[in-house]
C-alpha positions in Angstrom: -5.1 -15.6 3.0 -6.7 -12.9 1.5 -10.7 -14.9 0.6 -13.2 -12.3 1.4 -14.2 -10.5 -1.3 -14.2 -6.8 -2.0 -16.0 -5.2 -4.8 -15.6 -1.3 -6.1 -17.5 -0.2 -8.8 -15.7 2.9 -11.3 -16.9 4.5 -13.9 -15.4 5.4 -17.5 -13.3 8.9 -17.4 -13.4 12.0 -19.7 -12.3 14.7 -17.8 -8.2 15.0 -18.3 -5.4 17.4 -17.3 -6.3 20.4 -15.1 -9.9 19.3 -15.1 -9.6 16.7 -12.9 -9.1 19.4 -10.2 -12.7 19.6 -10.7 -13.7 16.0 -11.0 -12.2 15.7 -7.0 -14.3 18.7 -6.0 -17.4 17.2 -7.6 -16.7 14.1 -4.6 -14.7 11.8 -7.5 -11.0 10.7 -7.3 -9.4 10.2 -11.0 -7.6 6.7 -11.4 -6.2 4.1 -14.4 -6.5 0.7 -14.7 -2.9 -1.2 -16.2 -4.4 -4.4 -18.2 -1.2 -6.6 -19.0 0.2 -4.8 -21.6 -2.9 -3.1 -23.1 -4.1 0.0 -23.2 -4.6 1.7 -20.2 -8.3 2.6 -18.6 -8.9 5.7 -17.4 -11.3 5.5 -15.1 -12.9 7.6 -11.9 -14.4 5.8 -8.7 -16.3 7.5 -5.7 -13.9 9.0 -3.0 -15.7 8.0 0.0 -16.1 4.0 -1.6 -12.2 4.5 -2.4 -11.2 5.4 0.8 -13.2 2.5 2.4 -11.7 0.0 0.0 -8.0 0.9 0.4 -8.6 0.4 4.1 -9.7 -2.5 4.0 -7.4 -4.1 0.9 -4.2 -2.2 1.0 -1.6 -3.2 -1.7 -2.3 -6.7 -1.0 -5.8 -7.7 -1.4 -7.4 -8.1 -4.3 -10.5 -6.3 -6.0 -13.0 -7.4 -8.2 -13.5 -3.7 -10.3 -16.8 -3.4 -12.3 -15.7 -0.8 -14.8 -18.3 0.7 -16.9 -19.6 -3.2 -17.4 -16.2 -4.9 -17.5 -15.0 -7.0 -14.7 -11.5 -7.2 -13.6 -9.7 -8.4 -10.4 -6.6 -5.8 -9.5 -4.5 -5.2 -7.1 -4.2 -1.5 -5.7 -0.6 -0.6 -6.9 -0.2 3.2 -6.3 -2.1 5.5 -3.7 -1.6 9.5 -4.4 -2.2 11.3 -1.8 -3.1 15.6 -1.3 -0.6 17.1 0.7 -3.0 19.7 2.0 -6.2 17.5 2.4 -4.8 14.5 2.9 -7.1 12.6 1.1 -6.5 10.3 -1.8 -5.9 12.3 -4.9 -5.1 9.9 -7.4 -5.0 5.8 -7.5 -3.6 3.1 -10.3 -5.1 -0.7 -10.1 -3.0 -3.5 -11.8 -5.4 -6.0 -13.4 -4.2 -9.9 -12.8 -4.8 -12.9 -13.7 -5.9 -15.9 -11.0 -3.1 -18.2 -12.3 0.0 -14.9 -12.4 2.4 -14.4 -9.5 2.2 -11.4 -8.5 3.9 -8.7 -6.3 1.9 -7.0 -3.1 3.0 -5.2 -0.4 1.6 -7.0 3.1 1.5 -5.6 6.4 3.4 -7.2 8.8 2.6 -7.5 12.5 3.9 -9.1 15.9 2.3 -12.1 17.2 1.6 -12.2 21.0 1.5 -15.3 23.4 -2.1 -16.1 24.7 -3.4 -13.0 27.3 -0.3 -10.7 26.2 -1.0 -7.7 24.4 2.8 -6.8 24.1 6.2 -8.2 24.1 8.2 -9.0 27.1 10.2 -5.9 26.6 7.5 -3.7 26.7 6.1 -5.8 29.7 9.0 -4.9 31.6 9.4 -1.8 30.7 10.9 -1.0 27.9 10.1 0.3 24.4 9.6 -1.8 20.9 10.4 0.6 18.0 8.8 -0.4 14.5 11.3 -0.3 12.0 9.2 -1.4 9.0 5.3 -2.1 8.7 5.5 -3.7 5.0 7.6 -6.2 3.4 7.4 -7.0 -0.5 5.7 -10.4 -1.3 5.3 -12.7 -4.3 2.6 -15.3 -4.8 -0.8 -16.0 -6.7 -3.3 -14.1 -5.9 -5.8 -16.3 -3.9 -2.5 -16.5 -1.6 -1.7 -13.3 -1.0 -2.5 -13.0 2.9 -3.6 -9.7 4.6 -0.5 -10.1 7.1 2.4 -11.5 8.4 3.1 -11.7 11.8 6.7 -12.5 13.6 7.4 -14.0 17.1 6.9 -10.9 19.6 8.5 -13.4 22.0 11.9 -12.6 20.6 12.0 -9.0 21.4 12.9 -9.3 25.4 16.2 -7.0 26.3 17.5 -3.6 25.1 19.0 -4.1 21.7 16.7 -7.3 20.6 15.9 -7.0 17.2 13.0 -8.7 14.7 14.2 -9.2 11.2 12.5 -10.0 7.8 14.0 -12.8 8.0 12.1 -13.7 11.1 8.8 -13.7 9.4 6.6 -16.4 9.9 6.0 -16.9 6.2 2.4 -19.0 5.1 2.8 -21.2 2.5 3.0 -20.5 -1.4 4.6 -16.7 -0.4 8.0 -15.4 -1.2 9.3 -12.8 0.6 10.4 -9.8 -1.7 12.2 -7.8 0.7 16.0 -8.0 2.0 15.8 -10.8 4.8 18.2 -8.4 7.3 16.2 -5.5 7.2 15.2 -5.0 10.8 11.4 -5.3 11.4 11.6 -4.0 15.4 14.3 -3.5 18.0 14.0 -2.7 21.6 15.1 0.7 23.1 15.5 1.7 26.8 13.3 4.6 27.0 15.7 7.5 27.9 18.1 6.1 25.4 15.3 6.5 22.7 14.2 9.8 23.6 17.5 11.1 23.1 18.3 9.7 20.1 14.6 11.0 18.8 15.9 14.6 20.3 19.4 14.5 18.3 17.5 13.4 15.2 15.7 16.8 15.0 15.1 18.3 10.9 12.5 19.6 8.7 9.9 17.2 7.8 9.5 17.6 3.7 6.3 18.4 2.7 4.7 15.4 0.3 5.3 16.1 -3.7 3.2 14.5 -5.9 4.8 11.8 -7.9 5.6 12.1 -11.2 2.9 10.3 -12.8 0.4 12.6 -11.1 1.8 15.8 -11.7 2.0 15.2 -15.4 -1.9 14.9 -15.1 -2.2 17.7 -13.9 -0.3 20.2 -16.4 -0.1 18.1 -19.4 -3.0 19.3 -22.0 -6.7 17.6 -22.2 -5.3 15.9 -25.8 -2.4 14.5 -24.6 -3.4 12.7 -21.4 -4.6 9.9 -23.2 -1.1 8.9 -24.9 0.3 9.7 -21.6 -1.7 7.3 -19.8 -1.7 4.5 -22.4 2.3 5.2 -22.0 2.1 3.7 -18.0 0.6 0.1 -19.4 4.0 -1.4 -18.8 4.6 -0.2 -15.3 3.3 -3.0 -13.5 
């Protein structure tokens, strides 16, 4: 379960709407707080600290935040990301409570016999393809764990496939996500590369999301209604 502890430290924002462009070249990454139902913090953190913690948390551990001398323990709900610098851009912490269930996304890995390092497909051969590295969870926070593995054992011939419902859930966790959804399935390797060469297309460029962009046009004296006006989007 998710015990150690992470802390990140923000401090209180004023600099709204196009200026933010700024605040990210002065080495700062604009971000709210969402405090069950109340008013919305606007806050800004350090980008190299931010990058550090999302590594390490995710969408599924929590933080304890010391913002400008308050204390709250959050989970990381949304990550904005710069299309061009592919750094983070923008980020929005949920504040929760120890005794509130909550809703995290947790990666989800496979689970090897003792001295493997991969399944028995890929040990003969053949190729594993992931078909989905998070699943949607629900559970208090203290037992939210960092990830949830699934019997690697399973995948052995072409066409074997891991499903959510496979999981090997802990206990005190509900899984979120539709129990068929394929986790990973086992190709033969020719067959794969084929289907990866028939699949050809554009790849679309990241847009920012909506909440983002409107921080970035919407005038200095209306980004504080328009922020308070996210509270509810837990």
């Amino acid at each position: 379960m998710a015990q150690d502890t992470i802390n990140l430290t923000l401090e209180p924002r004023t600099i709204t709407g196009k200026a933010v462009k700024r605040l990210r070249k002065s080495g700062k990454i604009p971000a709210v707080i969402h405090d069950h139902g109340r008013p919305s913090i606007i806050v800004e953190v350090d980008s190299l600290n931010m990058q550090r913690v999302y590594q390490q948390a995710g969408k599924h551990h929590p933080l304890n935040l010391d913002a400008g001398g308050k204390s709250y323990t959050a989970l990381i709900k949304n990550v904005e990301y710069d299309p061009h610098m592919h750094h983070i851009s923008h980020v929005v912490f949920n504040a929760v409570a120890a005794d509130q269930v909550v809703e995290a996304e947790v990666p989800v890995e496979p689970k090897y016999q003792a001295d493997n390092a991969a399944s028995p497909a890929e040990r003969s051969g053949l190729i594993v393809l992931t078909n989905l590295e998070s699943v949607e969870v629900e559970a208090l926070p203290k037992d939210l764990p960092d990830v949830i593995f699934y019997d690697a054992e399973k995948l052995v011939e072409i066409g074997d496939q891991v499903s959510v419902a496979d999981l090997i859930v802990p206990a005190n966790v509900t899984i979120k996500t539709e129990p068929t959804h394929a986790i990973a399935t086992v190709y033969e390797p020719s067959a794969l590369a084929a289907k990866n060469e028939s699949a050809g297309g554009e790849v679309q460029e990241e847009v920012p999301s909506e909440e983002e962009s409107a921080e970035e046009t919407q005038p200095e004296g209306d980004k504080t209604e328009l922020e308070q006006g996210t509270t509810s989007k837990q």
